[in-house]
Structures are given as C-alpha cells and as structure tokens.
N, C-alpha and C positions, 0 to 999 in steps of 0.2 A: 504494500500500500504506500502510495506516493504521499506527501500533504508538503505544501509547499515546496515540491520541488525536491524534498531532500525524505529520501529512507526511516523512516520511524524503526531505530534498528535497538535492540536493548540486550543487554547483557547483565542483568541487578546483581552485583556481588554484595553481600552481605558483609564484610568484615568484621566478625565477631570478636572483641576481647576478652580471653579469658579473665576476667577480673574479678577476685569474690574477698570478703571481707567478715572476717572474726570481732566485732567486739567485746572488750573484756565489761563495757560497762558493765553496773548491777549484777555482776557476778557473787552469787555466795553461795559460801561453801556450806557444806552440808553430809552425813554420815548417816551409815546403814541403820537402820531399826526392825526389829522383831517384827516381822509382817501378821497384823491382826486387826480383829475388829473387837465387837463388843460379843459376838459370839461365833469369835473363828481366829484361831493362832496357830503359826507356820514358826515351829522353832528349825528344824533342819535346814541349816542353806545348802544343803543338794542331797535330790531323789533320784537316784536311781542315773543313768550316763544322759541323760535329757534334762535332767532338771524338774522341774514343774509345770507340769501344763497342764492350761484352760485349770487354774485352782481357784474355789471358788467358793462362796455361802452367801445367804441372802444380804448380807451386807458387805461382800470381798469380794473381789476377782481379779486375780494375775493370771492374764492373756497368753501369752507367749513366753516361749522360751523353748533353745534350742542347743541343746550340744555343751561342747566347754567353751565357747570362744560367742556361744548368747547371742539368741536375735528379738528380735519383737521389743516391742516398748507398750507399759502399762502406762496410762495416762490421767490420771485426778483434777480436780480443781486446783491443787493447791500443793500437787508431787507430783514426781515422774519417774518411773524406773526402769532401766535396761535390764532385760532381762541376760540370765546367763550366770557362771561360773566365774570369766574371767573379764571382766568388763573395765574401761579406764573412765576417769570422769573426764579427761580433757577432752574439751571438744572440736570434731573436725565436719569441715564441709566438703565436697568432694563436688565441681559443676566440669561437665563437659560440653562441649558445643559437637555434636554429630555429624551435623549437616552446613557448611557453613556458605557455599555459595550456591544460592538457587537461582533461576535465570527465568526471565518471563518467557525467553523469545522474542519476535517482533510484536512491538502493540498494534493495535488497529481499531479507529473510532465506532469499529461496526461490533466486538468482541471485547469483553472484559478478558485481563490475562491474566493468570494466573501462577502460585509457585508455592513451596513450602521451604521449609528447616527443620532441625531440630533439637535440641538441646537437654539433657539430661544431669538432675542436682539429687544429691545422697547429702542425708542432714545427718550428725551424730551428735545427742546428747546437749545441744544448744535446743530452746524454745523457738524451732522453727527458722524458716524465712523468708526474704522477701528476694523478687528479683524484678528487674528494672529493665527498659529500652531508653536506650540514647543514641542521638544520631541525626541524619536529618532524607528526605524523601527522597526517593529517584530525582537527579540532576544532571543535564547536558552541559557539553560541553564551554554551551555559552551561555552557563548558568540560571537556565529554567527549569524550575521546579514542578514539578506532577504534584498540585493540590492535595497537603492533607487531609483527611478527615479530622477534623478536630471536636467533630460528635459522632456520634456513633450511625452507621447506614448503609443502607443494601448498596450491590452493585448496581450500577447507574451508567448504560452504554452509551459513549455518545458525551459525558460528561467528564470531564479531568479530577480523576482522584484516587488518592492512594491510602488505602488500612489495612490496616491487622486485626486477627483473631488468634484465638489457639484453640479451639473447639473443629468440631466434624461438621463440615459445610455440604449443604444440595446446593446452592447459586451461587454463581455460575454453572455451576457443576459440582460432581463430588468428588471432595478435597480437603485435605487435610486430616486433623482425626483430633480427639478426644485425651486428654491424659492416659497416658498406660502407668498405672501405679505400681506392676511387677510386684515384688515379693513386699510388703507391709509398707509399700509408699503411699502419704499421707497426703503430699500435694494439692492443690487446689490453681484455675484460675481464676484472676483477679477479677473485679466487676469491671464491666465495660469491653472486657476482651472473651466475655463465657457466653456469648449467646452466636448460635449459629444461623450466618449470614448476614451479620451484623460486625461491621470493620470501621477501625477506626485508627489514628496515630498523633499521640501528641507525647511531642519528646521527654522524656524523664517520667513518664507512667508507671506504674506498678502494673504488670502481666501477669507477674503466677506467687504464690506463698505456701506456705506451712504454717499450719498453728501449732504444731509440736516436732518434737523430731522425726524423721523417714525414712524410711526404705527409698531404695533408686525411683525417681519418678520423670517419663519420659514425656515430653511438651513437644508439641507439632504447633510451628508458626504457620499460621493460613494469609498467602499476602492475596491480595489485590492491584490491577491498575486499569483504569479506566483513562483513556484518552477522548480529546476533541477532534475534528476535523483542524483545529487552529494550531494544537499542538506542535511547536515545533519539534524537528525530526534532530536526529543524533541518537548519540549513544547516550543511554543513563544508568548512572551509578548513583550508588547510593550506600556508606561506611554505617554502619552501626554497633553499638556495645550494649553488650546483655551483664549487667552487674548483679550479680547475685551476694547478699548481706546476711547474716546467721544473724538470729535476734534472741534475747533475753528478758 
C-alpha cells in the first residue's frame, strides 16, 4: 500500500530492558512459630520426605509444600509462609523478557496490524509486585508518531493509533493470550490493560502485579496499530522498558 508516495513499511522492535528492583524499605524481620490455631497444632517441622500437605482444620490451612528445597506459599492477612524444609528468607525476583522483538509487518489504512511479546516474572518471599511500560509509540524516521491510546478502545480501521493489552483478544482477530500462571503463579493484570479488545498506552503504566509472592507467571503483550490514509510512510520503531519492582 502506497500513501503519499512513500511504502508504509514497519518493523516495531520492542527493546526490552531487563531492569527489576528489590526494595529493602519496610522490611522486618521476623521468626518461625509453632503453627496452630485455637483448635489445631502442628509441633513437627517435617512429615514424612514431602512435608505437609493440604494441612488443615476449621480454622488452619497450610496449602502447599513440597520436597526439601519447599514450594507453594501459604498466605494470611497478616503472615506469609514458604512452605518447605529448607527455605531462605532473602528475597529474590527473577523477570525474563521471552519475546522481545515482534514486528507488525506492513500497516495498511484498510487492516488493523497486529503483534505480541512476552515476558515472564518468579517472585520469592517479597509481598509481591509490580511491573511497569516505558517508552514511547511506533516512530519514523522523520519523527511521526502512530497516536497513542491514552484511554482505553477497540480497534479502529482507518484511524491512527497505537495500544496494548495483555489479555486473549477476538478483534482484530485472535491474538494474544491470557496469563499462564504454571506451577503456583499468583500474577494478575493491571486495570486498564485486562479487558479483551480493549488497548491502550500511556507511558509509565502499571501492566501486571502480585499481591503476594509467585510461582513463574507468563504475560502475553497484545499490541495494536491502526493507521490513516495520511499516515506518513517509513519505517517505525518504537524502544520500550518493562521495569519490574518486588514490593513490601
């Protein structure tokens, strides 16, 4: 597709920064206690080569646990405990980016175009966390910008704009996907990015969290780009950083 003369040609590379952050704020410390209620006590710390599982009474329940080296997390209002034999309290984050350059293709004012990512965060023993987009929209070379969404909105052919989701999309088509939480991941997306067919980007956003610690949880970016007939033609790029923060 021609528009002014010049190839509507795109190649979106994502440049992901691995960048994630531990803080120590509001840290305290804290020590093992005899696991009970008002009528249920657990004196043995370890049964049998697994530990204790699914232990429980009408007012107790330790979920998980696994082996000597301990999986799953029990979660309270107002505790938290790894389960397991041999367990550290320091805490680690672990964010990998999967997928880091998706490509639209060529845009076309007749066709919304399409692309994903994807990036995967493992929380230990911190209260959760957050993860963040920064960056700025597909840009040519003579620095025109593809319209953000700066509210949230379907695909719109025929119109200049560019969002995200992380959710399983039908429109334009089906694409993208859903959180994969794998083995006891807790993850969540953020509002404004969890409804499907519904995109949007405004820089320095909150995308996805944890309200507790997690198992590996897998996030699919859903992009979008809608162009005009006015659109100027070039290549667009577009750098972004996905900051993932462990919270307390």
């Amino acid at each position: 597709m021609t528009v002014l003369g010049r190839k509507l040609q795109n190649s979106l590379y994502l440049v992901f920064a691995l960048i994630w952050t531990l803080s120590a704020a509001g840290y305290v410390s804290v020590s093992a206690v005899t696991s009970k209620s008002s009528g249920y006590q657990l004196i043995e710390t370890s049964i049998g080569g697994n530990g204790s599982i699914n232990t429980q009474s009408a007012n107790y329940k330790a979920q998980e646990s696994g082996a000597i080296i301990g999986v799953g997390t029990s979660v309270g209002t107002n505790y938290q405990v790894k389960a397991g034999h041999e367990t550290t309290g320091a805490p680690a984050l672990s964010f990998a980016i999967l997928s880091a350059n998706p490509s639209f293709g060529s845009f076309s004012p007749t066709s919304t175009s399409t692309a994903t990512s994807q990036f995967a965060v493992i929380d230990y023993t911190s209260y959760g966390y957050v993860v963040q987009i920064f960056g700025s929209p597909p840009t040519n070379a003579y620095g025109h910008q593809i319209t953000p969404l700066s509210t949230n909105a379907s695909p719109t052919v025929g119109q200049e704009q560019y969002g995200l989701n992380l959710v399983a999309n039908t429109d334009p088509t089906n694409f993208g996907a859903n959180p994969n939480f794998g083995q006891f991941g807790t993850g969540d997306v953020a509002t404004n990015y969890n409804t499907p067919n519904s995109f949007r980007f405004d820089n320095g956003d909150e995308i996805a969290y944890a309200p507790k610690s997690s198992g590996e949880t897998i996030y699919t970016i859903s992009y979008i780009v809608d162009v005009s007939n006015l659109t100027p033609g070039g290549q667009y790029v577009s750098t972004q950083n996905i900051v993932c923060t462990g919270t307390y």
